[in-house]
C-alpha positions as CSV (number, residue, x, y, z in Angstrom):
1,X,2.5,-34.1,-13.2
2,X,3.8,-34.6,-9.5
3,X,1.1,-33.0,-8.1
4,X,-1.8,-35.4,-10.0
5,X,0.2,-37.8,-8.6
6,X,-0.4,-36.8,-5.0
7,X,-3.9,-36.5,-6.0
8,X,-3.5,-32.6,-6.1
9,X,-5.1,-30.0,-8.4
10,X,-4.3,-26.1,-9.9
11,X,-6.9,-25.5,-7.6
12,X,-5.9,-27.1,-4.2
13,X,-6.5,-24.7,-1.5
14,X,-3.2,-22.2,0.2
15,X,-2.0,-22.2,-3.8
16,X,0.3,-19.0,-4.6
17,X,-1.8,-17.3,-7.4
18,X,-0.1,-14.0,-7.9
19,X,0.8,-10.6,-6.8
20,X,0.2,-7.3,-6.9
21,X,2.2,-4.0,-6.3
22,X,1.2,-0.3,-5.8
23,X,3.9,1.9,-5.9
24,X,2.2,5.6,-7.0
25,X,1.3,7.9,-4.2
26,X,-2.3,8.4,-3.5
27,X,-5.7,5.9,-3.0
28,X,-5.8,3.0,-4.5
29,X,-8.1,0.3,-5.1
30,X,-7.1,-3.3,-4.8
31,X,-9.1,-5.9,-6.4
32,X,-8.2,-9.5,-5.9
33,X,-7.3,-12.4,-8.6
34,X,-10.6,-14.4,-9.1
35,X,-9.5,-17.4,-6.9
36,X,-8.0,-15.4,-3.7
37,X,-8.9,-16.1,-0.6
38,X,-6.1,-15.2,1.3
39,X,-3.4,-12.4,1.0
40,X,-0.1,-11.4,2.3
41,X,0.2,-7.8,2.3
42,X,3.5,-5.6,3.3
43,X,2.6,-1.7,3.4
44,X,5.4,1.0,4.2
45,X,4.9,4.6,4.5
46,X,6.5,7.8,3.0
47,X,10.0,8.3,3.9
48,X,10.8,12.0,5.8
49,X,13.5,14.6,4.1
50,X,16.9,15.1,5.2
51,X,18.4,18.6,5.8
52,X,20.3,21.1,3.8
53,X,23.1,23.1,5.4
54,X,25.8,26.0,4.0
55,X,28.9,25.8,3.8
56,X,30.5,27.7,6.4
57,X,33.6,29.5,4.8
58,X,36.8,28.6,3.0
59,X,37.7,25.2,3.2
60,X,34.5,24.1,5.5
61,X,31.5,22.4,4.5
62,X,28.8,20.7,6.7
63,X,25.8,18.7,5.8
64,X,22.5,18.0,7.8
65,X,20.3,15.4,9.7
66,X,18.4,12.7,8.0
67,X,14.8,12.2,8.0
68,X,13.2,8.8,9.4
69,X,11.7,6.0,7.1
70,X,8.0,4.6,7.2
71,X,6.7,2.6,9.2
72,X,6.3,-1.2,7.7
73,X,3.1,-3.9,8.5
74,X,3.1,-7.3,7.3
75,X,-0.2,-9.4,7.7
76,X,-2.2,-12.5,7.0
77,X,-5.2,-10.9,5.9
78,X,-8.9,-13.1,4.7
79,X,-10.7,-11.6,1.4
80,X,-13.0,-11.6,-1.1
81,X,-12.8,-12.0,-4.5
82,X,-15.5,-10.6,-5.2
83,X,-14.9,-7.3,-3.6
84,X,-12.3,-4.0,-4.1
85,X,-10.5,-3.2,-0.7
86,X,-9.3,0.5,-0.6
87,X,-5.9,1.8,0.4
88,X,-3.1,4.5,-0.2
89,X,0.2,4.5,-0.8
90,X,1.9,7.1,1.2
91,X,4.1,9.7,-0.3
92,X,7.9,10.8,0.5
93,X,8.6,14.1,1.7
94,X,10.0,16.5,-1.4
95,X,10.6,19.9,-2.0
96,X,7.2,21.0,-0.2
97,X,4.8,18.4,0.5
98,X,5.2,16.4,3.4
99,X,5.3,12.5,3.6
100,X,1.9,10.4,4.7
101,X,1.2,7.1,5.8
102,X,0.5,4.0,3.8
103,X,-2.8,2.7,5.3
104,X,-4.9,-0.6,3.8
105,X,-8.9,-1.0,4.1
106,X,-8.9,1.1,8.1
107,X,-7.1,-1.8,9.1
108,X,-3.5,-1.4,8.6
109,X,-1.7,1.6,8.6
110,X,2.5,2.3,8.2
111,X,3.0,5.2,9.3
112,X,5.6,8.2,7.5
113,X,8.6,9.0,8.6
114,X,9.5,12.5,10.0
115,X,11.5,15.5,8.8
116,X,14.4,16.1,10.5
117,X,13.4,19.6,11.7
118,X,16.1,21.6,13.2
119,X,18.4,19.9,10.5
120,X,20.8,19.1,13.7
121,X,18.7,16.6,15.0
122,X,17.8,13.2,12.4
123,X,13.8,12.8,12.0
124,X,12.1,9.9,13.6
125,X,10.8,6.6,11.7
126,X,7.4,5.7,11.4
127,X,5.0,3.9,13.2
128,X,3.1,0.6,12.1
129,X,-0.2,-0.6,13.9
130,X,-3.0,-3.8,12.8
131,X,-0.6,-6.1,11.3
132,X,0.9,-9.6,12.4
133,X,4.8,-7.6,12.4
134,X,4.4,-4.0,13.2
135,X,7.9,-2.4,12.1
136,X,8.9,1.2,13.0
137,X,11.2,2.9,10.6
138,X,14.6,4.1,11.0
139,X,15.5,7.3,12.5
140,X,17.3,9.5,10.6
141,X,21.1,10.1,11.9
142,X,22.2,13.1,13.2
143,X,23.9,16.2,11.5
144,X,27.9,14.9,11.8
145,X,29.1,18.7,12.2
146,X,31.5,20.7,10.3
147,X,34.4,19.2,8.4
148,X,37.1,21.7,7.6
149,X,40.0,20.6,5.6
150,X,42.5,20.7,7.9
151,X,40.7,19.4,11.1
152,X,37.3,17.3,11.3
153,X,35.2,17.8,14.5
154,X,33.0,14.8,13.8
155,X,30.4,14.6,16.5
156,X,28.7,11.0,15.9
157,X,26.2,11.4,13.4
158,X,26.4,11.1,9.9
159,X,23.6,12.7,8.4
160,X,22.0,9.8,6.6
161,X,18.2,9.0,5.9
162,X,16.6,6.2,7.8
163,X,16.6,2.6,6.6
164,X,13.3,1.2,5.9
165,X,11.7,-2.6,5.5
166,X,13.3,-2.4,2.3
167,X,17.0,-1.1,2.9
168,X,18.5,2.2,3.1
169,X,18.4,5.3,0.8
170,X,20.4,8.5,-0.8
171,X,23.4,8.9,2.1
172,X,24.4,11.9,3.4
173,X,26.1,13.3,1.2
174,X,28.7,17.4,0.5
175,X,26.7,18.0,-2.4
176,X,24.2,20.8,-3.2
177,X,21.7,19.0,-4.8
178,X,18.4,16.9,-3.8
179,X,17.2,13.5,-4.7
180,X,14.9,10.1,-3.9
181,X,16.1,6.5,-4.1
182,X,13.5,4.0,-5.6
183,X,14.1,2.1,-2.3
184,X,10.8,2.6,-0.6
185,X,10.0,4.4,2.2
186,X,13.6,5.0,3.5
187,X,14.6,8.8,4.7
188,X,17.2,11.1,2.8
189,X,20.1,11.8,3.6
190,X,21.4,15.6,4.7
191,X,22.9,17.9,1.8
192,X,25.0,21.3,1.6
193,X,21.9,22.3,0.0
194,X,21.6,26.4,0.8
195,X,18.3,28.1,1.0
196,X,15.5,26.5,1.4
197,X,17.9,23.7,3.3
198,X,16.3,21.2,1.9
199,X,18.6,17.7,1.7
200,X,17.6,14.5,-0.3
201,X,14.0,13.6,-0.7
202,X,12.1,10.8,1.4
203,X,11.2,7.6,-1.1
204,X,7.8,7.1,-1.5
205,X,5.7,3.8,0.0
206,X,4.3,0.7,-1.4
207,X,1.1,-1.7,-0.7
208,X,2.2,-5.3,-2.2
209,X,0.2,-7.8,-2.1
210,X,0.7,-11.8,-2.7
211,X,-2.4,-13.6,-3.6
212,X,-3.3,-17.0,-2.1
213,X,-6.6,-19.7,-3.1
């Protein structure tokens, strides 16, 4: 009723008409609300692995470096409604596969965050190039070092995965065991986990996508 008042319409020009989200690794194919002329469109990239260490005798344990988050873009971006704009959504890095980089119609890509390789070292974030806001990733932290019971030779780091767009993931953490946080793109965090020292899992990315007349 206010808006008829201003002598406005549904279908004034710059209205928000929805959104949409891809959240499965792998191409995707986005095709615009009938109406969208304009979109803004956040794309992150896979998240790199954290690092699983032993535990080094009675009464010590250790855990590893974290891996670095994905790259984020943000951008104002002009479309057609009557057309399907490719993509894919980057995966995290997981018991074998590697992450990858979100990327949006060879325009936009977020890059993945890196494996932490040495497992002392945390893995670097992710690049971002072809958007309005280009935002690296987090690097992941360092390996702290061993922590006996009776004396802690902390070093600095803490072993946890890098913080993406979107906020942070698994920590580091003295358990055996490997995981991924629904918080996309963000690194994981460094484990006890013995062979194949593998810590927490990298989150996978996202394309979303808000839809404008």
């Amino acid at each position: 009723m206010f808006l008829k008042n201003l002598g406005l319409t549904e279908k004034f020009s710059g209205r928000f008409i929805g959104q949409q989200t891809f959240t499965t690794p792998g191409a995707i194919n986005y095709k615009p609300t009938v109406g969208t002329k304009r979109i803004k469109i956040i794309l992150t990239g896979g998240g790199g692995r954290g690092y699983g260490y032993l535990g080094w005798g009675t009464g010590f344990t250790s855990r590893g470096a974290g891996g670095g988050a994905g790259g984020t873009v943000i951008a104002w971006l002009n479309v057609d409604d009557t057309k399907t704009y490719p993509g894919v959504v980057g995966r995290g890095s997981d018991e074998t596969l590697s992450a990858t980089s979100s990327t949006f119609n060879g325009q936009l890509t977020a890059g993945n965050g890196v494996n932490t390789s040495s497992g002392d070292s945390g893995g670097p974030g992710g690049s971002a190039v072809g958007g309005d806001l280009n935002l690296q990733g987090g690097d992941g932290s360092d390996a702290p070092g061993i922590i006996a019971t009776s004396t802690n030779p902390y070093r600095g780091g803490s072993g946890d995965g890098g913080v993406s767009y979107w906020g942070g993931g698994i920590r580091s953490g003295e358990g055996g065991s490997s995981g991924k946080r629904k918080t996309y793109g963000t690194g994981g965090g460094g484990s006890t986990r013995a062979n194949p020292f593998i810590g927490s899992y990298g989150s996978d990315g996202v394309i979303y996508i808000e839809e404008f007349s």
